[in-house]
C-alpha positions in Angstrom: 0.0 0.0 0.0 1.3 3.5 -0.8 0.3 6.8 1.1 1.0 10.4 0.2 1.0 12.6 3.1 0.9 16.3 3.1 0.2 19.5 6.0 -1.5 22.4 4.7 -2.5 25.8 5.6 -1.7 27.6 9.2 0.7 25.0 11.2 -0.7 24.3 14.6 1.1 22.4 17.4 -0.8 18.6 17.0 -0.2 18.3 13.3 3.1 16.1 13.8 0.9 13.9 16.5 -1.8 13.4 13.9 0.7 12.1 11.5 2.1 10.0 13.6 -1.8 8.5 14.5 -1.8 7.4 11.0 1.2 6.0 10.8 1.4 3.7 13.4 -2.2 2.9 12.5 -1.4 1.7 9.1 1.9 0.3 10.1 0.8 -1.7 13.0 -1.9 -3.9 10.2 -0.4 -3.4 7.3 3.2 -5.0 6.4 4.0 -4.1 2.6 3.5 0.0 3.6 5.1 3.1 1.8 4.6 6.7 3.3 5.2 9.5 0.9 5.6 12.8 2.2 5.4 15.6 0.3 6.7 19.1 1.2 4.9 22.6 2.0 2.0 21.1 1.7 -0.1 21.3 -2.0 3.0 22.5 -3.3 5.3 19.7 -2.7 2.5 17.7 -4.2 2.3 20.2 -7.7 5.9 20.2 -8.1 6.7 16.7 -6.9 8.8 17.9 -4.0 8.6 14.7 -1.6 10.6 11.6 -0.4 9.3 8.2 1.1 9.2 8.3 4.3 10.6 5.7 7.3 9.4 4.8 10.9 12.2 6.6 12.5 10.3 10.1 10.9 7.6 9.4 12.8 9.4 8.4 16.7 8.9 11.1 19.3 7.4 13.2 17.4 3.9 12.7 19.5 4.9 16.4 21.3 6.4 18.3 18.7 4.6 21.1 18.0 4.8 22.4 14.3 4.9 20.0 11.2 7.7 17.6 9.9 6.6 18.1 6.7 6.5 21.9 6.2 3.5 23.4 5.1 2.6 26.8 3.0 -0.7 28.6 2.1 -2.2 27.9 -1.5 -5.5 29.5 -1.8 -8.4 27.7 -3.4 -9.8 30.1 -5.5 -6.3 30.4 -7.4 -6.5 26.5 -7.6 -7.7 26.2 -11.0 -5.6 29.2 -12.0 -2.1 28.3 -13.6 1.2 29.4 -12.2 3.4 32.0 -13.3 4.7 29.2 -15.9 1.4 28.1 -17.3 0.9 25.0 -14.9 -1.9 23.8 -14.4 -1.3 23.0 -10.7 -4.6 20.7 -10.6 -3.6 18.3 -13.4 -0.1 18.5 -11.6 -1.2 16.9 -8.7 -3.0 14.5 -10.3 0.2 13.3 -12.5 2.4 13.2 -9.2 -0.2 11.0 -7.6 -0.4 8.6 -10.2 3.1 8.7 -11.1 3.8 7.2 -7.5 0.7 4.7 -7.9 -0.8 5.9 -4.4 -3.3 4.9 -2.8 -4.4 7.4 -0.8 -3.6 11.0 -0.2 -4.0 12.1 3.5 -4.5 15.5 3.8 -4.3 17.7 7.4 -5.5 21.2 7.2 -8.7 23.5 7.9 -11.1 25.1 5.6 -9.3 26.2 2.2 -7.3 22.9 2.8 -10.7 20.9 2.5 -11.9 22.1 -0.2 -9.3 21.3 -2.1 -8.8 18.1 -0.9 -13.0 17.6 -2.0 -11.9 18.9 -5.3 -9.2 16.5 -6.3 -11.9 13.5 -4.8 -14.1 14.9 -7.4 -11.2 14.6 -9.8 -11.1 10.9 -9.0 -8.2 10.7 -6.3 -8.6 8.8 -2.9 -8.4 11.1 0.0 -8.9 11.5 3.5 -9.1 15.0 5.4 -7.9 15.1 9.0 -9.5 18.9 10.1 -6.5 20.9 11.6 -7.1 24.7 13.1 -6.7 26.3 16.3 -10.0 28.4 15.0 -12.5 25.4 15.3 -14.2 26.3 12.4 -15.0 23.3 10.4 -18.2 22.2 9.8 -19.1 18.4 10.5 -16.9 18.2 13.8 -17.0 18.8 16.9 -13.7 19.9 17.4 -10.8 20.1 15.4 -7.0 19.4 16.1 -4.9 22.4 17.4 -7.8 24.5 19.4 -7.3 23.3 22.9 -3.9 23.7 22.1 -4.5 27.0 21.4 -7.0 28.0 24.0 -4.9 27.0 27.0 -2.3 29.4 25.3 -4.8 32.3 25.4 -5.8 31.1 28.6 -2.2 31.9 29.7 -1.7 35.2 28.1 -5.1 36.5 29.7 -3.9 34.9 33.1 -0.7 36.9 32.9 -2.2 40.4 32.0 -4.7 40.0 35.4 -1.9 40.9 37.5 -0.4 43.6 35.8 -4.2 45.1 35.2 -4.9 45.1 38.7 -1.4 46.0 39.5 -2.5 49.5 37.9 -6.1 50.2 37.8 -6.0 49.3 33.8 -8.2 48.2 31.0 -6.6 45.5 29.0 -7.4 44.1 25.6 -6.4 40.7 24.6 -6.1 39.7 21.0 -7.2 36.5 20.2 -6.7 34.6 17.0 -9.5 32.9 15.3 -9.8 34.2 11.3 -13.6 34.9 11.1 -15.0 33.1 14.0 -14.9 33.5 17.7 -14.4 29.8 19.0 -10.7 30.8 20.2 -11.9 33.8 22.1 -14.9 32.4 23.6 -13.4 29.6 25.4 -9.9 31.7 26.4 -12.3 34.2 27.5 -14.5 32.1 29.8 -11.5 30.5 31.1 -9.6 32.6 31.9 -12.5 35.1 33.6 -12.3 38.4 30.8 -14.7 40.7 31.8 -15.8 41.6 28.5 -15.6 39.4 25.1 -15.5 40.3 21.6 -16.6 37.8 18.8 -17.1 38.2 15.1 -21.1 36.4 15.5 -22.1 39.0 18.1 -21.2 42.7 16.8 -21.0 45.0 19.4 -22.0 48.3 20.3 -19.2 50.4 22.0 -21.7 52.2 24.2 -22.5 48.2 25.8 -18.7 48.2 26.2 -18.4 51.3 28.2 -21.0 50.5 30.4 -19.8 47.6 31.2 -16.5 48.9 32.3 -18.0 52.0 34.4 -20.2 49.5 35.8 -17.0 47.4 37.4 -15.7 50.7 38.3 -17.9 51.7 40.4 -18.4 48.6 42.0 -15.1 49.3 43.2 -12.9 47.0 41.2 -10.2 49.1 39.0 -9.4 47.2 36.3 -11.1 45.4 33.3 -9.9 42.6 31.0 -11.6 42.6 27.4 -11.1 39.6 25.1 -11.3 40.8 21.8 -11.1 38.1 18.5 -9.2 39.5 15.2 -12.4 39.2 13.5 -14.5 41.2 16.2 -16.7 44.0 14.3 -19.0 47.0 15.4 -22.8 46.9 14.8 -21.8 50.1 12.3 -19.8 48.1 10.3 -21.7 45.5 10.8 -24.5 47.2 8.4 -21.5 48.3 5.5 -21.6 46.8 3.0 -18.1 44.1 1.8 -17.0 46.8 -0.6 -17.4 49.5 2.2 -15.9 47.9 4.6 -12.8 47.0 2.5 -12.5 50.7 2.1 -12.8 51.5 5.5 -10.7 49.1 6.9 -8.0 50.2 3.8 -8.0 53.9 5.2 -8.0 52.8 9.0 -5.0 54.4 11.2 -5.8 51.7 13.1 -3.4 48.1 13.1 -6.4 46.3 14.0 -9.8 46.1 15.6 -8.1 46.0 19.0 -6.2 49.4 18.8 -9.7 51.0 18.0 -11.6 50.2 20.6 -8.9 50.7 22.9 -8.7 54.4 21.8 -12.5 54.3 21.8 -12.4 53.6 25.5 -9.7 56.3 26.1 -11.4 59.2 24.2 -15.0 58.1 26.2 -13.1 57.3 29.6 -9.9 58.3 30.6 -9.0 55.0 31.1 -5.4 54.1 30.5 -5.8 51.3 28.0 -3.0 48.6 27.0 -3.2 46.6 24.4 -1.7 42.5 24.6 -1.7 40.6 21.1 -0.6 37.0 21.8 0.0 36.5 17.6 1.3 33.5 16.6 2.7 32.0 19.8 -1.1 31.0 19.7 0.1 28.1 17.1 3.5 27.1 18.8 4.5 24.7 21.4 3.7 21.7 22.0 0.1 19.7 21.4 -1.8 19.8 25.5 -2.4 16.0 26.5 -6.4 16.6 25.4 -4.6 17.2 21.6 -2.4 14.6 21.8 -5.4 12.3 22.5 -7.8 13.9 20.2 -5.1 13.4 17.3 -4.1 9.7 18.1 -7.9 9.0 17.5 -8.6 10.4 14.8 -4.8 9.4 13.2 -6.2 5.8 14.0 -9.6 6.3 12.6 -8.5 7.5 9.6 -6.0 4.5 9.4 -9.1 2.2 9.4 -10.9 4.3 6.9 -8.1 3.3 4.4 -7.9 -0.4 5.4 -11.4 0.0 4.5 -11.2 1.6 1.4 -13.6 4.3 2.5 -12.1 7.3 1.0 -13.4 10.9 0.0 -14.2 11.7 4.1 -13.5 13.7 6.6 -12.6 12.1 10.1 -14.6 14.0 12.6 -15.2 13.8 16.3 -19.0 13.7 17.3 -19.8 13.2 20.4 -16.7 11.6 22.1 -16.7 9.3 18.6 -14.6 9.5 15.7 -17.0 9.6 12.5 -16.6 9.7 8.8 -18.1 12.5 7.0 -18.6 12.6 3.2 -16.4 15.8 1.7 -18.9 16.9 -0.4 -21.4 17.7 2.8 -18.7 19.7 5.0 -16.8 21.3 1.7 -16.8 24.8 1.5 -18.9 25.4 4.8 -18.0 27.2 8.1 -19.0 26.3 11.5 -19.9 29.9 14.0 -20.9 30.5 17.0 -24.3 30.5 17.6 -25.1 33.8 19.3 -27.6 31.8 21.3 -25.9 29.3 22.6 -25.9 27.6 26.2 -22.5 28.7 26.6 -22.9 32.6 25.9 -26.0 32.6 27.6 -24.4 31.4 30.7 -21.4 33.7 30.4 -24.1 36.4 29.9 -25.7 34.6 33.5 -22.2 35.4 35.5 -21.5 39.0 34.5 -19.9 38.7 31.4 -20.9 41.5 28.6 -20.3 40.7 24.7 -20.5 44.3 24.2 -24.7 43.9 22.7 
């Protein structure tokens, strides 16, 4: 049997434990076995960078965070686009996968990742899509490899600014990563008691924001602690138009949505406002132990899937159980917070404000 292996998209700290999941699944039932890995992810795989892989690539590599592989960013909608030399990079991958007479193609990565995976098993290759993020946004799963990972990270970052916020009477903004969705931020933010979160799915009204800080002050407590996700948006903009908001966002002073409200809050308050952003150290380190579990499943799921000879899924965890879900359902699709949710509405229930 002959396996091509590849790591697309944003690196997160569980991709090399996922790997690894697979591996050892296939290796443990399988004896005539050839791993192929290719390099910086869809690229290695257009321009036939790779080498066969041994066992020894894949020992003690459970904890390593990042990807052995390498990995790079090739955008779906340039997919079908040729290079700068005329290739066309979908019929490229197609010729190195039959040229090495694989199998299957395993293929780790989040959203843009999956849907090009979906579109070369519409082109007639065998696939299987493990979902890697730290933003938790794929649809069809529960949870995806690299968030907890991520949110005890956050966690720690918000941990660290409490004591320097109440050290001097401050408001605090925390970044959180998270593209378009608030997953990240929500979780961090609960966990690690912010006062006030941001997220994309609830825009939020900067007057809500300042009452909820004058409202701590005068209860007598000094500081405040806002979680605010990179994709966090006022109910003005909100309403604008994508064109309008482009625009807006071109002509911005601002380095992002973090900086704004912060000198919203000054010019309204006083307030001496800091400003933390965490960046990528979000998607570095090591996998937690709940990652490092969550991968080894779903590693070892997929290894049964292609034993089986079910290919064209996504393995997904639903409800404590690793599933496989057709590409073509989960393609192209995003999973949000639901505004309405259990979990917001209890955060709401304890005194935190999401600025509505």
């Amino acid at each position: 049997m002959k396996i091509g292996m590849l790591t697309s998209g944003g690196d997160c700290q569980a991709l090399n434990a996922t790997m690894r999941g697979v591996v050892k699944g296939l290796s443990n039932n399988i004896d005539d076995l050839e791993i192929y890995g290719f390099y910086d992810g869809y690229k290695g795989l257009i321009y036939g960078n790779y080498r066969l892989l041994e066992s020894k690539d894949f020992s003690g590599i459970l904890t390593v965070g990042g990807t052995i592989l390498g990995t790079s960013r090739q955008p779906f909608k340039l997919m079908r686009e040729p290079d700068e030399n005329g290739l066309d990079k979908v019929e490229a991958m197609k010729n190195t996968y039959y040229k090495l007479n694989l199998d299957c193609l395993v293929i780790l990565g989040g959203n843009g990742t999956q849907k090009t995976a979906n579109l070369l098993r519409e082109e007639g290759l065998n696939v299987i899509h493990l979902p890697k993020t730290i933003d938790n946004d794929i649809y069809g799963t529960d949870v995806t490899f690299g968030f907890q990972s991520a949110v005890n990270i956050a966690c720690e970052a918000i941990d660290c600014i409490h004591t320097t916020a109440a050290s001097h009477n401050r408001v605090f903004i925390v970044e959180v990563m998270g593209h378009k969705v608030g997953w990240l931020t929500l979780y961090a933010g609960v966990a690690s008691g912010a006062d006030i979160i941001l997220l994309p799915e609830i825009p939020y009204d900067m007057d809500k924001i300042i009452d909820a800080i004058e409202k701590r002050h005068k209860a007598g407590k000094g500081f405040t602690i806002l979680a605010v996700a990179e994709g966090a948006i006022s109910k003005e903009d909100a309403a604008l138009s994508k064109k309008e908001l482009k625009k807006k966002r071109a002509e911005s002073k601002y380095p992002s949505v973090s900086y704004e409200i912060a000198a919203r809050i000054t010019e309204k308050t006083g307030s001496e406002v800091r400003v933390a952003v965490p960046g990528h150290t979000q998607r570095g380190g090591s996998p937690c132990p709940y990652d490092r579990v969550l991968c080894t499943r779903l590693g070892s799921a997929a290894a049964r899937a292609i034993m089986d000879g079910d290919y064209g899924n996504m393995i997904a965890m639903i409800n404590g159980e690793t599933k496989r879900v057709p590409l073509e359902d989960v393609a192209g699709k995003l999973k949000t917070v639901d505004p309405n949710c259990k979990m917001i509405k209890e955060a709401k229930t304890i005194g935190i404000s999401f600025g509505d």
